[in-house]
N, C-alpha and C positions, 0 to 999 in steps of 0.2 A: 629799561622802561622807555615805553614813545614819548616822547614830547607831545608838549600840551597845544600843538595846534593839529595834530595828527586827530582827525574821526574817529570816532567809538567805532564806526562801520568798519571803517577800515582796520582797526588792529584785532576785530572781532571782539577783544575784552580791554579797555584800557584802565587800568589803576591809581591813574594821575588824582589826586587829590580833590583839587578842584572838581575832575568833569563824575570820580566816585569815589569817595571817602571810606577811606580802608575800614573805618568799623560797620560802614553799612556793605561792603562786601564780606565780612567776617560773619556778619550776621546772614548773608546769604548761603554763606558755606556751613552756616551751622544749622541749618536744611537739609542737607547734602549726606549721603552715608558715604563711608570710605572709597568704596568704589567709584562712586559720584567725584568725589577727591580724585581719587587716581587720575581716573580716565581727563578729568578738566584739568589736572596738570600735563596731560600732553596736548594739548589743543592749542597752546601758544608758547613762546619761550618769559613771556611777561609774568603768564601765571606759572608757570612752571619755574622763574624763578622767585615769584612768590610762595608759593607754598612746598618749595623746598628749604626756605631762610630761618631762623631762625625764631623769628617774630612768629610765625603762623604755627609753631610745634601745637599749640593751643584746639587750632582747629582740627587736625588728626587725634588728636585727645580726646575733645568731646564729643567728637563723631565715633571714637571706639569706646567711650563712654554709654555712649548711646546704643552699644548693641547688644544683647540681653545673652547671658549664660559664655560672652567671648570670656577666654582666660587673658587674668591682668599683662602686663605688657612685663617682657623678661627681663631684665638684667643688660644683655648682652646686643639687644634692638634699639634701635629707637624708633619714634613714632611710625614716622613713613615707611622704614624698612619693616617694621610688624606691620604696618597695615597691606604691603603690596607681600611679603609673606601670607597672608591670610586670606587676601582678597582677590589680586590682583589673576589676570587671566593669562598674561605673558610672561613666556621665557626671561628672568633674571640675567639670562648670557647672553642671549641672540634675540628675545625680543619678538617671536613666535608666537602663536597662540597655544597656550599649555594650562595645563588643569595638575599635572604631577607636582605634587611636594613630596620632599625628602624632608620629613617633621624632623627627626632625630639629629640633622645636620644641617637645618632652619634655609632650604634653598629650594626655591622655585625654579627647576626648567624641565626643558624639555630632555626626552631619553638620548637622543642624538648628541647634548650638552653635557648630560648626565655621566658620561663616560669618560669626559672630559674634564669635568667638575670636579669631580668624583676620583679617589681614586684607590686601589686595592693596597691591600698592606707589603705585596713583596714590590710593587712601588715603590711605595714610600721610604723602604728597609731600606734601596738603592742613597736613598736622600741621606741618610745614617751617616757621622763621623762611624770611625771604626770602635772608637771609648765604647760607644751607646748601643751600634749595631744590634751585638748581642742581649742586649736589654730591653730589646723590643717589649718582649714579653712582661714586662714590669711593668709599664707605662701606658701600652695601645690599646687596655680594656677601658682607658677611660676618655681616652676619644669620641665624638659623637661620631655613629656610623650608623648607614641604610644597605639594604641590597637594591643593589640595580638589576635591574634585564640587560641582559647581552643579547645580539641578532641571534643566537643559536637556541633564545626560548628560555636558557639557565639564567640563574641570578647568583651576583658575586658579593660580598660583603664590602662595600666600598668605604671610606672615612673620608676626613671633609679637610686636605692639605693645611691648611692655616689652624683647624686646631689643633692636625696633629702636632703642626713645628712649634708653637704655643707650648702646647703640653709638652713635648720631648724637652726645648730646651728649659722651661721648668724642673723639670726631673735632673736634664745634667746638672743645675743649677744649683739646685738644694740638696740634694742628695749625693753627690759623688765629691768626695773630698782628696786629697794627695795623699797616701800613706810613704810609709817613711823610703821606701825605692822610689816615689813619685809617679807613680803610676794614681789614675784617678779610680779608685773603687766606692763602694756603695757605704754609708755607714750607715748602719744599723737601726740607729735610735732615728737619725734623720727620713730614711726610707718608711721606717712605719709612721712617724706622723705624718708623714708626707701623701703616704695612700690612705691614711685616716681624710686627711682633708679631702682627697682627690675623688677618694671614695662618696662623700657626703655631697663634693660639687654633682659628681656625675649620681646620684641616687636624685638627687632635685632638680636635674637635669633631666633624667629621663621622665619622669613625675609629670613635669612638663609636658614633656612631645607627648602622652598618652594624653595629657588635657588637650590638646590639640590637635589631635587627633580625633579622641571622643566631639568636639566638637566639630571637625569637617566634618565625620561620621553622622551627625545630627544634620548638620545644617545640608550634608544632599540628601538625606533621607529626606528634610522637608521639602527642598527644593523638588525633588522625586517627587513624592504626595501631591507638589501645588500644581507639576507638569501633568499627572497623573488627572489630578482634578478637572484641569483645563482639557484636557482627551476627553476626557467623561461627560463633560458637560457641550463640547463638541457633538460626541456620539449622538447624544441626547439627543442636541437641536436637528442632529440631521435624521434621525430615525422618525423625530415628528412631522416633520415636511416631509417623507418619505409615506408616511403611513395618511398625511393627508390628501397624497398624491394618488393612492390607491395601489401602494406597495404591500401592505401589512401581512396579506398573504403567504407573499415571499420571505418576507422577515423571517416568519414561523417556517414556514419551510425549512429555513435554513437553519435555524436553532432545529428543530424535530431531528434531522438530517445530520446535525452535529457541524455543519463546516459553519458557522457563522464565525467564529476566530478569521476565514480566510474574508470575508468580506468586509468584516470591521475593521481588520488592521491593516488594510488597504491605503497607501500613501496619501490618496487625497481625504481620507475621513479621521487615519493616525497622525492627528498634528495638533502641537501644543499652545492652539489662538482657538477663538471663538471664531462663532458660523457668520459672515456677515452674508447680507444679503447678492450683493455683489460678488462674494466666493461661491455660496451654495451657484448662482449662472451660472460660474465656471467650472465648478465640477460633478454638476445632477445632471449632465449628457453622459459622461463614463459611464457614472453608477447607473442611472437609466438603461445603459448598454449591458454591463454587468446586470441586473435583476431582470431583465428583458430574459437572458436566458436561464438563469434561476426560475423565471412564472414559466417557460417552456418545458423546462424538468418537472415543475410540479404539475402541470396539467397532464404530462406522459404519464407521471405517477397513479394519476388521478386515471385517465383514459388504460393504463394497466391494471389497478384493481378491477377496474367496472369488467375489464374483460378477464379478468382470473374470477369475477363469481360467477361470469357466465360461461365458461368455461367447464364450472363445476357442476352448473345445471346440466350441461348437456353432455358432459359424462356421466352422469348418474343419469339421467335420462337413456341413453346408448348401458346404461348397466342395468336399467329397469325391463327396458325390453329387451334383454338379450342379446343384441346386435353383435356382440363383439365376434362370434363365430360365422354370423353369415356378413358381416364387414356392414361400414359406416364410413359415412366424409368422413376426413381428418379435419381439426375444428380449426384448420387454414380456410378449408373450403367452405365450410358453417360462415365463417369470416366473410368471405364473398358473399354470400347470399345478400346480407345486409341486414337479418335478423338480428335486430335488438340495436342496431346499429342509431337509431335515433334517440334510443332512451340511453345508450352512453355518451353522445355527442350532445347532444342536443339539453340533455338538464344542467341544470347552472353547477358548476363544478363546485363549488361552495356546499353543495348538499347532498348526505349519504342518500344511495338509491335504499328504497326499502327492500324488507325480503322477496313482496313479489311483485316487485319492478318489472318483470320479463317474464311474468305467467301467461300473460295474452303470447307474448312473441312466439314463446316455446310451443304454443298450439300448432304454431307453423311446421314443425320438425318432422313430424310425420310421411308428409304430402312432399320436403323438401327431401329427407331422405332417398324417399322414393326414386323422386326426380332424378337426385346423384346416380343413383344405384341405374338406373336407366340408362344413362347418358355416361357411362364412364362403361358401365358395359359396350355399347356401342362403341367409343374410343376403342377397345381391345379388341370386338372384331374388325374395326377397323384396320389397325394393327396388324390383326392377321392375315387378312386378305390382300395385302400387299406382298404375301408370299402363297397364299393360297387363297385365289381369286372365289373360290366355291365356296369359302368358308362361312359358316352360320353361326346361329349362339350355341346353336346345340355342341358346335367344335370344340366351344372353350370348355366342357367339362372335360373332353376326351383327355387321359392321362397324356399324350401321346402329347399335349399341345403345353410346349413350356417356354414359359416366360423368363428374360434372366433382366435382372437391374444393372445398368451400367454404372451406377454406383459401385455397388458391393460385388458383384458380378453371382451374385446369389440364384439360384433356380428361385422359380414363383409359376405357381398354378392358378386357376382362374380363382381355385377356392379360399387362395392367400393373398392374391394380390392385391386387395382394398388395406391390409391388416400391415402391408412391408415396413418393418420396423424403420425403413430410411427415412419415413414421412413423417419420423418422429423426433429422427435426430437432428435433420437440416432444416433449418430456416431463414428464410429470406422473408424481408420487408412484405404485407399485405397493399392491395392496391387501396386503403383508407387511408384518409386524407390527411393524417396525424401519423405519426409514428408511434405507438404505443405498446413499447417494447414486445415486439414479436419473438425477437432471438429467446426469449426464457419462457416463451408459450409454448414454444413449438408448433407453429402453426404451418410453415410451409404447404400452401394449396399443391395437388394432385398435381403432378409435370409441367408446376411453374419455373421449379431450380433447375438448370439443364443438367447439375450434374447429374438427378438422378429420375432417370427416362426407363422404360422396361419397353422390351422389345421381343421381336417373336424368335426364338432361337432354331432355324431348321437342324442346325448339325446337334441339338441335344436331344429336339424330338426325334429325330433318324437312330440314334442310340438308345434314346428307352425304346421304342419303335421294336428295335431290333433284339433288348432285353426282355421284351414282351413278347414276343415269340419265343426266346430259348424257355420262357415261361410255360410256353405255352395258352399263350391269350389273343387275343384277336387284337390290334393297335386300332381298328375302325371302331372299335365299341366298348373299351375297357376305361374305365374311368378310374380316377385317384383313390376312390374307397378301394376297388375291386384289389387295387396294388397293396394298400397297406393295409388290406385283412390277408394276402396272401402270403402262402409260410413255403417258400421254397427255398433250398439252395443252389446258387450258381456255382461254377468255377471258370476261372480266367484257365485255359488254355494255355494261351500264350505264356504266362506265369509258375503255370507247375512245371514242374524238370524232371525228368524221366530219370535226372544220374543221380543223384541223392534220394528221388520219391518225395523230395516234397512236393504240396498241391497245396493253389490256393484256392481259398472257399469265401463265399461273401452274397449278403440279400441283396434282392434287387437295386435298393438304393446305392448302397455301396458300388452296384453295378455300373452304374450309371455315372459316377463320379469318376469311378476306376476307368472306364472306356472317355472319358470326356478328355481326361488327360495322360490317357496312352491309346494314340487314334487308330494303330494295328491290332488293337488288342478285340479279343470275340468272348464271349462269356457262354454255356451251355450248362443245360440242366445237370446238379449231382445228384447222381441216385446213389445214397451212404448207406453202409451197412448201419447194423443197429449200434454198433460200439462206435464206430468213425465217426456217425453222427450224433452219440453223445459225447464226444470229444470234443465236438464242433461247437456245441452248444455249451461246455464246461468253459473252454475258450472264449466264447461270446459273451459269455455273463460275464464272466472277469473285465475285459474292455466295453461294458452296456454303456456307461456314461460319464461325461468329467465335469462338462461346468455349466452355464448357462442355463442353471436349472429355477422350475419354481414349486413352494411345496402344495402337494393335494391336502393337507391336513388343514392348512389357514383359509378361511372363508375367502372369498371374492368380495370385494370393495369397487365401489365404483372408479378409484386412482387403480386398478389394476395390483396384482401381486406382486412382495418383493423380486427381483430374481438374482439370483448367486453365481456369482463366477466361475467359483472354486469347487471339487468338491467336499474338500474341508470344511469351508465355510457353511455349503448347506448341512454339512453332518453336526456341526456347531448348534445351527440352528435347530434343528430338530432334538438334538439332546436339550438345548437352556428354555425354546421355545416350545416344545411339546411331551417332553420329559422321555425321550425316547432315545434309548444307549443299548450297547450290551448287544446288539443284531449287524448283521449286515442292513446296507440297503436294498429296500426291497422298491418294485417297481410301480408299488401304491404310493408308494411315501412322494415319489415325482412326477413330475413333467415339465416337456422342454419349454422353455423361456421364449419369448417373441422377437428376441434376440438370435436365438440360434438356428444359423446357417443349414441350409437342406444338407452340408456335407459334412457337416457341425454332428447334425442330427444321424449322419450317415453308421453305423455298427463298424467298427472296425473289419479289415479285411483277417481273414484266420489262415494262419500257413499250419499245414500237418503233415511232420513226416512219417511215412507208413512205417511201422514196424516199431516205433518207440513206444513201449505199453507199459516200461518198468519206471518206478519213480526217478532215478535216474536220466530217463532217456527222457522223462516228462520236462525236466528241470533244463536240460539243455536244449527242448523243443522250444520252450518258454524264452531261453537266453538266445536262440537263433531268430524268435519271432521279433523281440525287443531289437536285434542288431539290425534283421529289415527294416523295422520301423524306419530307425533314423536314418539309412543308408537310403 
């Protein structure tokens, strides 16, 4: 204790009589919950050794008196040591910050002590005179023991050294007597009263550590609850200054959207103290920053609906009139225009547009179509005339004038070229002022992406060119229709082989494929007898089509028709969708997909060898045609 000239200030707590009369500090402490105890007996060695002595047991009493539903104090504690069992926050060995109790074995520490503390039974067996050794098993069920975690994630059944040596030499003690060689064995009567007692301590022993248990069990569950409450009521105050700040928008946004979990449990809003005014300054600039682009997302959201209904105007508008075979802007290019473009920016985003928000706009399409179709035509004579200076509009119908996408590397006629499936699959950002999600529109305007450019091919016009003459057509004045109403067969020259008699055969288009990528090759008119050329023709229907189809039986919609890759899948269809099985397919039942490639679209090439007429020689014409294929 200080001496009584020593300052209160100075010893921080002085207990001197005189300057504070021990029942008026008793009465202070009986204020105080254990914890309060604890922690205020390490703050001096005066109180610390005041309310370690003797006289003070009083004060740990009424303060564990005082705490509602704690189990009564055991047997084998006394005050202090049950209340820093129960309460206390630090390591028993080392003096850590530790929250681990071992109930069963009444010790507070940490896992790293615990191992230490603690220890297993083939341990302890080492600790064994040799009498008792073998005896383990009689004795060590009534040890108090926990399992501990090992570093390896396992847990071992650990016992607590002092009661096992307690309990062991109890047992040598009362039960092992000298028989008449002098050796110390078990007696009988002594051993089973001996586990009757032992049995009754350890059965009210465990009884115990389950009551203290159930009550740690309670008391974090509430502690849980109170931290829980204090986050909730946190939330609370920050969601209202939030929503008075002109956030509320985003709020819901974020619930509708499902991620609100990621912004409420956000470090500066998941903490268990209230909102002061002072905290919210310091963390409504993050969140700010976080819902700054949360309102960005929602207004995109917002700025993509407006443009997926109008979208769907001017498809169904493009499906009203027809357009889709004599071609239309891609609604990238509708985009540019700036139709409608006021009434999705420009209304407060707070309010659905109605259904005909965009009737006036859409008067515009007509006159804007027009205009495309004008000026994009122009673009492709353009185009051309950079290889044929003379060239007019009237060129671009000519067969002869073909286009290829350096995308896809796909042939394109003047009469496909507004329709190129590329326009539909790439997109890139529109020049509006917002981002609002173009990638799932498909909007990419006419030869804004470079990858995908069309340009004038002379080495594919020089081949149909040249196709159209073995045709017999004039290449100055035949046009796309006059080719695909015509019904010739060619053969590849170069391809049939005079040592076997096979010949290949194939329609103009195939022609045209076949010479693009075999540049010596010439193709000439086949004049087939009447059997050769049903052959030709048995052959062609067998390979007529495989995938990329769509069906003639299902109406036109303004979203365009399914199309089928397979052609399983569209024989699927037609059997579940239109109840039609039991036939081949016929060539009502399809048409090519807006997908499928001019060489997609091309008939297979037909090899025939002369002279195979019997089924037989059919079967192996068939297994020779299949081995060209892949070869």
């Amino acid at each position: 204790m200080r001496g009584s000239g020593e300052s209160e200030e100075g010893s921080g707590f002085s207990t001197n009589s005189s300057l504070r009369p021990l029942d008026v500090i008793f009465e202070i402490f009986a204020h105080l919950t254990l914890l309060d105890i604890i922690r205020l007996s390490r703050t001096s060695r005066d109180l610390h050794n005041l309310l370690t002595s003797r006289s003070s047991e009083h004060v740990w009493r009424n303060a564990r008196l005082n705490v509602e539903e704690l189990p009564p104090l055991p047997i084998n504690l006394n005050e202090m040591q049950y209340a820093k069992l129960m309460f206390d926050t630090v390591c028993q060995v080392c003096g850590t910050h530790c929250y681990i109790v071992y109930w069963d074995c009444r010790v507070r520490c940490c896992k790293k002590c615990a191992c230490k503390t603690l220890l297993p039974r083939n341990v302890l067996c080492g600790q064994l005179s040799p009498t008792i050794k073998t005896d383990i098993g009689k004795f060590i069920l009534y040890v108090p023991s926990d399992h501990v975690r090992l570093d390896g994630g396992t847990t071992q059944e650990c016992f607590l050294p002092s009661a096992f040596k307690t309990i062991s030499d109890d047992y040598e003690q009362k039960v092992k007597v000298l028989n008449h060689e002098g050796e110390r064995v078990d007696d009988e009567e002594k051993l089973a009263a001996w586990k009757l007692s032992m049995g009754a301590k350890r059965t009210e022993h465990q009884h115990y550590t389950r009551l203290c248990v159930e009550y740690s069990y309670s008391k974090s569950r509430s502690r849980s609850d109170e931290l829980q409450e204090l986050r909730d009521q946190r939330r609370g105050q920050i969601k209202d200054r939030l929503i008075e700040s002109g956030w509320g928008s985003e709020l819901d946004y974020l619930r509708l959207k499902d991620r609100s979990s990621d912004f409420w449990n956000h470090k500066l809003i998941k903490q268990n103290k209230l909102l002061t005014d002072r905290a919210w300054n310091q963390i409504a600039p993050k969140l700010l920053e976080r819902l700054q682009l949360v309102r960005k997302d929602r207004i995109n959201a917002i700025l993509h609906s407006r443009y997926l209904a109008l979208k769907k105007l001017y498809d169904n508008h493009i499906f009203q009139q027809n357009l889709r075979k004599s071609g239309y802007p891609p609604f990238g290019d509708f985009i540019e225009s700036h139709i409608g473009y006021d009434i999705i920016f420009n209304t407060p985003y707070d309010q659905t547009l109605p259904e005909d928000a965009f009737d006036e706009e859409l008067k515009k399409l007509p006159e804007f179509i027009e205009d495309w179709k004008r000026r994009k035509t122009q673009e492709l004579v353009e185009i051309l005339q950079k290889d044929i200076p003379e060239a007019t509009m009237d060129t671009l119908s000519l067969a002869k004038t073909v286009f290829v996408c350096e995308s896809c590397d796909d042939f394109i006629w003047y009469s496909d070229v507004f329709q190129h499936p590329c326009y539909s699959k790439w997109s890139v950002p529109s020049d509006q002022d917002m981002d609002h999600g173009s990638s799932k529109l498909h909007v990419v305007p006419r030869n804004k992406e470079p990858t995908i450019q069309i340009y004038f091919s002379k080495k594919k016009s020089r081949n149909l060119s040249l196709v159209m003459q073995s045709c017999g057509l004039d290449p100055g004045t035949t046009t796309r229709e006059d080719l695909d109403s015509l019904d010739v067969i060619l053969e590849c020259q170069s391809c049939s082989r005079s040592g076997d008699g096979t010949r290949t055969f194939m329609r103009w288009s195939t022609a045209l494929v076949h010479m693009n990528s075999r540049l010596d090759h010439s193709v000439t008119r086949a004049e087939l007898s009447g059997q050769l050329q049903q052959r030709f023709l048995d052959i062609e229907k067998q390979n007529e089509m495989s995938g990329m189809l769509i069906c003639n039986h299902c109406p036109e919609t303004s979203e365009g028709k399914q199309e089928y890759s397979t052609r399983s899948g569209f024989r699927d269809h037609l059997i579940f969708g239109h109840n039609i099985f039991g036939r081949s397919l016929r060539k009502e039942d399809w048409s090519w997909g807006p997908n499928a490639s001019f060489a997609h679209r091309a008939p297979s090439e037909v090899w025939i060898r002369e002279g195979s007429e019997t089924l037989r020689d059919i079967y192996k014409e068939m297994m020779f045609r299949q081995f060209r294929r892949v070869s």
